[in-house]
C-alpha positions in Angstrom: -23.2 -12.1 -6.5 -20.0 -14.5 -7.1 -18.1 -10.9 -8.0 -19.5 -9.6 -4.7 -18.8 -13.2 -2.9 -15.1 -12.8 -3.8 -14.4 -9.2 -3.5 -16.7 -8.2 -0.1 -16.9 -11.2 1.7 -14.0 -13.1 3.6 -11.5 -11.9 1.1 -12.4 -8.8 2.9 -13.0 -9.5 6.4 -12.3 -13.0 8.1 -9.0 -14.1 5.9 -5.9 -13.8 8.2 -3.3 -11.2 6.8 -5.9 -9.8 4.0 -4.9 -6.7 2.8 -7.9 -5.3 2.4 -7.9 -1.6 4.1 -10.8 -2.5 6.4 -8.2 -4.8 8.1 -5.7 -2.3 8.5 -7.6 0.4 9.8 -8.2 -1.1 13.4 -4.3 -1.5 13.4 -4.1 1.8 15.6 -7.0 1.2 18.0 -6.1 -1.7 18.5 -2.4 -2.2 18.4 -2.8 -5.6 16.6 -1.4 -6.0 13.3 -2.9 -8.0 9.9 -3.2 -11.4 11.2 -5.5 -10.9 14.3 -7.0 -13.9 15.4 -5.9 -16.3 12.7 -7.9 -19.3 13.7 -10.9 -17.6 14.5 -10.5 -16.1 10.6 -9.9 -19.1 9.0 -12.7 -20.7 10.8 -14.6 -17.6 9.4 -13.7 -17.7 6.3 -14.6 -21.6 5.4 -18.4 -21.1 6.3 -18.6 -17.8 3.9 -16.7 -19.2 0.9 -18.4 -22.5 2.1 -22.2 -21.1 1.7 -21.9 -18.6 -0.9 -20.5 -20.9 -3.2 -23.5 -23.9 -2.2 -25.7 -20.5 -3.0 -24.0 -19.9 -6.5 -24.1 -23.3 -7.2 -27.8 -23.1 -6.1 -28.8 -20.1 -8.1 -27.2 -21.5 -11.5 -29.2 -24.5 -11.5 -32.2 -22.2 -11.1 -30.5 -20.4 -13.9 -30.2 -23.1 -16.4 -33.5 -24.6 -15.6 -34.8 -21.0 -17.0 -32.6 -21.3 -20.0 -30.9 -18.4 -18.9 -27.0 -18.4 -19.7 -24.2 -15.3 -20.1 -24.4 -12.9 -22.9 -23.3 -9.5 -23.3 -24.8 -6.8 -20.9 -27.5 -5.3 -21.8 -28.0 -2.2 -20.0 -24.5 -1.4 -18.7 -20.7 -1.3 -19.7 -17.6 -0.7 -17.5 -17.5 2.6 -19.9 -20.9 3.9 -18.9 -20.1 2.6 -15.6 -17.4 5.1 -15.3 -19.2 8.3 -16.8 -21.6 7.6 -14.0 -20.8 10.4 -11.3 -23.1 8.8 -8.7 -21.5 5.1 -9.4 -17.9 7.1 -9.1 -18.9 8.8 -5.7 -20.3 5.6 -4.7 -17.7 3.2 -5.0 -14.9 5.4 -4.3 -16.4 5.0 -0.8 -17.1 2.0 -0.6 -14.4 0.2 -2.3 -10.5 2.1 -3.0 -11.2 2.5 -7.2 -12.1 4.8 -9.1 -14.0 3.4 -12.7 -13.2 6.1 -14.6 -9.8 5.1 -15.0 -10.7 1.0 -16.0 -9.9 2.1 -19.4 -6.9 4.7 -19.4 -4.7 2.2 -19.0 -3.2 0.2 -21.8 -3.8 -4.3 -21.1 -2.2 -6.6 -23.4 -4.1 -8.7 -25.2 -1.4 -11.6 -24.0 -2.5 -13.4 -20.7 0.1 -14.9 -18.5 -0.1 -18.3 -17.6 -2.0 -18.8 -14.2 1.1 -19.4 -11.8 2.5 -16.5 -13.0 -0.7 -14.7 -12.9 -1.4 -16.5 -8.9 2.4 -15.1 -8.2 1.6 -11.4 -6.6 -0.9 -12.9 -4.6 1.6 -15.0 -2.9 4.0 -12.0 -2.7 1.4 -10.3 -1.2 0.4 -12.6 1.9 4.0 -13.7 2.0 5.9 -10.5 2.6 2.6 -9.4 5.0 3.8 -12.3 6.9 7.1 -11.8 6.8 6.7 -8.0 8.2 4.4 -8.8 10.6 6.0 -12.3 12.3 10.0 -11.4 11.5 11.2 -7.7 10.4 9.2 -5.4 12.2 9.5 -6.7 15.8 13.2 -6.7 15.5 13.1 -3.6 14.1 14.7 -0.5 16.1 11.2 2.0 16.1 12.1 4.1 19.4 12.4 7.1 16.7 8.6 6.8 16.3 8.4 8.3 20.2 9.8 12.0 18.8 6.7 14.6 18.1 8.6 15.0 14.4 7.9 11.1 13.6 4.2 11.3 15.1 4.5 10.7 18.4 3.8 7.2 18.2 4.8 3.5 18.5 5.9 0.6 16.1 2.5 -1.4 17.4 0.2 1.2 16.1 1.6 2.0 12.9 3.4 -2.1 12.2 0.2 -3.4 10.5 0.1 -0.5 8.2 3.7 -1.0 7.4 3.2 -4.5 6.8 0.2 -4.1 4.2 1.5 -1.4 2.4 5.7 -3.3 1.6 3.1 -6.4 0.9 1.6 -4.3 -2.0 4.3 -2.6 -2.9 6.3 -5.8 -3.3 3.3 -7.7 -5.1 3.2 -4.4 -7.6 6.9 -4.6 -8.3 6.4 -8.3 -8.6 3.8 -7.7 -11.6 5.9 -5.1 -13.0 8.5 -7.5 -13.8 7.3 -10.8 -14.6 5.1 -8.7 -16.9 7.1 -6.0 -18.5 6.8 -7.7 -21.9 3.1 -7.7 -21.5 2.9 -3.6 -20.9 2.2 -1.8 -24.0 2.1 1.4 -22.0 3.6 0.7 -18.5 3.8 4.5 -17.7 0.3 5.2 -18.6 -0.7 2.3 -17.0 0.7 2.9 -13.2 -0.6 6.5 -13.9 -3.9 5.2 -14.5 -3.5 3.4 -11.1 -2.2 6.4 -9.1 -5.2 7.9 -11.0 -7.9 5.7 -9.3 -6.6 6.1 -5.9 -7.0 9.3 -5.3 -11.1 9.7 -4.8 -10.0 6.8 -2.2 -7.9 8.9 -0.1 -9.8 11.9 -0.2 -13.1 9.6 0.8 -11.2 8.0 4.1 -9.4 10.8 5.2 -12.8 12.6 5.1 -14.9 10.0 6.4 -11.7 10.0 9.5 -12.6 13.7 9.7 -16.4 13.2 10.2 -16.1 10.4 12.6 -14.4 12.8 14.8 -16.7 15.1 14.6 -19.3 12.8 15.7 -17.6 11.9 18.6 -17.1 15.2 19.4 -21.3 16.2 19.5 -22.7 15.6 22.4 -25.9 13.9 21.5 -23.1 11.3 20.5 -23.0 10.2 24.0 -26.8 9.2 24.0 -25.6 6.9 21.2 -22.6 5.8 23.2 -25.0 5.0 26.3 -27.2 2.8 23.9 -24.5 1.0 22.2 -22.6 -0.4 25.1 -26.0 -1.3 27.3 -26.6 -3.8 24.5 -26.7 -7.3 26.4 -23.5 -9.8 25.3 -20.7 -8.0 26.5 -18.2 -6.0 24.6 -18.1 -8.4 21.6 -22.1 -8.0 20.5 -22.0 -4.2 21.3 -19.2 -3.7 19.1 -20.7 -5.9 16.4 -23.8 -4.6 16.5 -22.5 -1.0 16.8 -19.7 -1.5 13.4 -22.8 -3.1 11.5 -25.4 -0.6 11.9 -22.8 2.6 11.0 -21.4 0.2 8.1 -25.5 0.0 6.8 -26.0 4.0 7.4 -22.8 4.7 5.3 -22.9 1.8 2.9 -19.3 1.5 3.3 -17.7 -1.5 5.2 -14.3 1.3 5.9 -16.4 4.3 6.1 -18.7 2.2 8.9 -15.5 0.9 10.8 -13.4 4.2 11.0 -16.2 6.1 12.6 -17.1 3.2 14.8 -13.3 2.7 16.3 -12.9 6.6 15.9 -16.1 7.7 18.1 -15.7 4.4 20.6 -12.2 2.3 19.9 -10.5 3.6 23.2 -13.7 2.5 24.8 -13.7 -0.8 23.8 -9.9 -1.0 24.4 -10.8 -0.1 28.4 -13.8 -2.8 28.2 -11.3 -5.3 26.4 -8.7 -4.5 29.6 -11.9 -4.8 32.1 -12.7 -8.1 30.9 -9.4 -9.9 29.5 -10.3 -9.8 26.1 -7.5 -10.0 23.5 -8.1 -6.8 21.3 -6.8 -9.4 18.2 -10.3 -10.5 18.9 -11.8 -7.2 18.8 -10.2 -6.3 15.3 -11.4 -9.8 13.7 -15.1 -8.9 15.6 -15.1 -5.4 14.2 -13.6 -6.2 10.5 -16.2 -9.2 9.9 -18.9 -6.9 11.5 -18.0 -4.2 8.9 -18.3 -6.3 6.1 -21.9 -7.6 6.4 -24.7 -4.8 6.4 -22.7 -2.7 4.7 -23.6 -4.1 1.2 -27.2 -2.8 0.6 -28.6 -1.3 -1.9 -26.9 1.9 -1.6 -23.4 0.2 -1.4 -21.1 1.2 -4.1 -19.5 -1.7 -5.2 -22.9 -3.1 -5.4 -23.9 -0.3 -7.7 -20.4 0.0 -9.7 -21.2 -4.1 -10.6 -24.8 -4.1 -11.1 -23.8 -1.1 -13.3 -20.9 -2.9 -15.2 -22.6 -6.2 -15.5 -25.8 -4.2 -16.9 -28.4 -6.2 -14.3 -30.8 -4.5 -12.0 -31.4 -4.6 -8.4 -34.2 -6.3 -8.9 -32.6 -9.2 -11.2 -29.6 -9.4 -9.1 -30.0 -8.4 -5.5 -31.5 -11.2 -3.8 -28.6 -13.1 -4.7 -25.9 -10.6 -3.6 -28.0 -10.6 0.0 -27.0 -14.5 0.4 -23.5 -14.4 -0.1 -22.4 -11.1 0.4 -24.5 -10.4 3.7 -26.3 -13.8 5.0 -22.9 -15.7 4.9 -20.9 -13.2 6.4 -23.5 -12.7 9.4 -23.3 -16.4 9.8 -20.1 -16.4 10.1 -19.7 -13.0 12.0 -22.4 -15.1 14.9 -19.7 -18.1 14.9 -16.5 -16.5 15.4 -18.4 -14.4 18.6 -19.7 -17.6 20.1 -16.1 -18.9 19.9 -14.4 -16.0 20.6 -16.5 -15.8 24.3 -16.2 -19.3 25.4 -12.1 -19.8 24.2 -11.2 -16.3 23.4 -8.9 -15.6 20.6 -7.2 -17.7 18.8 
C-alpha cells in the first residue's frame, strides 16, 4: 500500500508537471501540455498524500498492536517476480517496466547521499518546466505543418517534448553524478532500454485497439450512454476514463482508449460550454488513476508478487490509498473545477 500510495496515486495523476506517461498522453487531444491545471492538482494532490499517509499511519498501529513487523518475504522475490510471465504481461501494461530486467543490471553497493540521490528529481520537474513555460513557445515549430514532419502543430506534440528532454536530462544527470558508482554502466542502460520495450509494444497496441473500438458501431450505443450521464462534460468524462481504466486494469491503457474513441468529443463539449481543456486533462488523468488499481492491476500484482503478500493480506489496504483517496480527490477537483473552472 505505501509502494502503491507513492507510485499510482498523485505522483501519478494530480501532481502538476508529473512525468508519468498518463499525463502526457492527453497532450494531443487536448493541446495542453504537463502542467494542466496546476492549482487544481496541487489541491489534488494534498488530500491523496494527505489521507493515505493518516491510513498508513493507521494501519501500522494496527500492525504493531498484532506484533507484526518487516521480515523477509515469504512467498515472493523480485527474482520469482520476474520469471512470472502473467506478472510480466501484467505490469508491462499497467506500469512502463519490465521485472525481468530488475536484476541484469549491475547496482553498487555505495549509496549516494540523499541530495545527490533527490537531484534528478529536480532536474526532472525543472527542465519540464523550463520546456513547457520558456523554450518551446519561443520555439520556431511551423516545420511541424509539412506531411514529412507529421502534419501537426507544436501544441500537440510540446508536452511530449517537454517530458521526454525532462527524462533525458534527469538520466544524464544520474549518469554523471554517479559514474563512480556504475560497475557496469553499459549493461546497466541496456538493462533499461531492456525494460522498455514490452512498454511500447503494450501502448502502441492498446492505441491500436482503441481505434478499433471507435471504429465498431455498437461503440456509438456506448458513446450515447456515456455523454447522457447527468453533470455535464466533467462527470461523463470521469466516469467514462474510470470505468475503461477498471475493464483494462491499466490507468494508460483506460485513458488512451477513452480520449481515442471520444477526446474530439469532449474537445467540442469543452468549446460548447467554455471549459478550459487544461481542466479536461487534470479530470481525465486523476480519473485514470483510481479504479484502475484492482485486483487485476499489474503493478498491484508485480508488488504483492515482490513483497511475497497476498491479496488477501494486502488488498484492503491498497483500496484506501491507492483508490479511496484518489476518488476523493478526483470528486474535489470536479466540484471546483465547475464552480471556478480551471485553475
Amino acid at each position: 500500500a505505501a509502494v502503491l500510495l507513492g507510485t499510482s496515486s498523485f505522483t501519478m495523476s494530480a501532481l502538476p508537471g508529473t512525468p508519468a506517461i498518463q499525463n502526457a498522453i492527453p497532450i494531443p487531444f487536448f493541446g495542453t501540455n504537463p502542467l494542466a491545471a496546476p492549482g487544481l492538482g496541487l489541491i489534488a494532490s494534498a488530500i491523496m498524500a494527505a489521507f493515505g499517509l493518516w491510513w498508513l499511519a493507521r494501519a501500522a498501529a494496527a500492525a504493531r498492536s498484532r506484533a507484526e513487523g518487516f521480515g523477509p518475504p515469504s512467498g515472493g522475490s523480485p527474482a520469482a517476480a520476474a520469471e512470472d510471465e502473467t506478472v510480466r504481461q501484467r505490469a508491462t501494461t499497467a506500469r512502463e517496466f519490465d521485472p525481468r530486467e530488475i536484476d541484469r543490471g549491475h547496482p553498487s553497493g555505495i549509496a549516494p547521499p540523499i541530495d545527490v540521490a533527490a537531484l534528478p528529481l529536480v532536474v526532472v520537474i525543472s527542465v519540464n518546466v523550463l520546456m513547457t513555460l520558456v523554450v518551446l513557445p519561443r520555439l520556431d515549430a511551423s516545420f511541424l505543418a509539412q506531411e514529412r514532419f507529421g502534419a501537426t502543430s507544436l501544441s500537440a506534440v510540446a508536452g511530449v517534448w517537454s517530458v521526454v528532454t525532462a527524462l533525458l536530462a534527469a538520466i544524464l544527470t544520474v549518469v554523471i553524478i554517479n559514474l563512480q558508482r556504475f560497475r557496469g554502466l553499459r549493461e546497466t542502460i541496456d538493462s533499461g532500454a531492456n525494460a522498455s520495450v514490452l512498454p511500447i509494444i503494450s501502448v502502441a497496441s492498446l492505441v491500436g485497439f482503441g481505434a478499433v473500438v471507435a471504429a465498431v458501431p455498437a461503440f456509438d450505443l456506448v458513446r450515447h450512454w456515456v455523454l447522457s450521464i447527468g453533470g455535464g462534460p466533467l462527470v461523463s468524462l470521469a466516469v467514462a476514463t474510470n470505468l475503461l481504466s477498471a475493464l483494462t486494469g491499466s490507468a494508460s491503457g483506460g485513458l488512451t482508449i477513452a480520449l481515442d474513441a471520444l477526446g474530439s468529443t469532449y474537445m467540442r463539449l469543452a468549446s460548447e460550454h467554455g471549459i478550459d481543456p487544461a481542466l479536461l486533462h487534470r479530470i481525465a488523468v486523476m480519473s485514470a488513476g483510481t479504479l484502475d488499481s484492482l485486483p487485476q492491476n499489474g503493478a498491484v500484482v508485480t508488488v504483492l508478487a515482490v513483497c511475497g503478500t497476498t491479496h488477501s493480506e494486502s488488498y484492503f489496504d491498497i483500496v484506501m490509498t491507492a483508490i479511496v483517496g484518489p476518488i476523493m480527490a478526483l470528486v474535489v477537483v470536479i466540484a471546483l473545477g465547475s464552480a471556478f473552472g480551471s485553475f
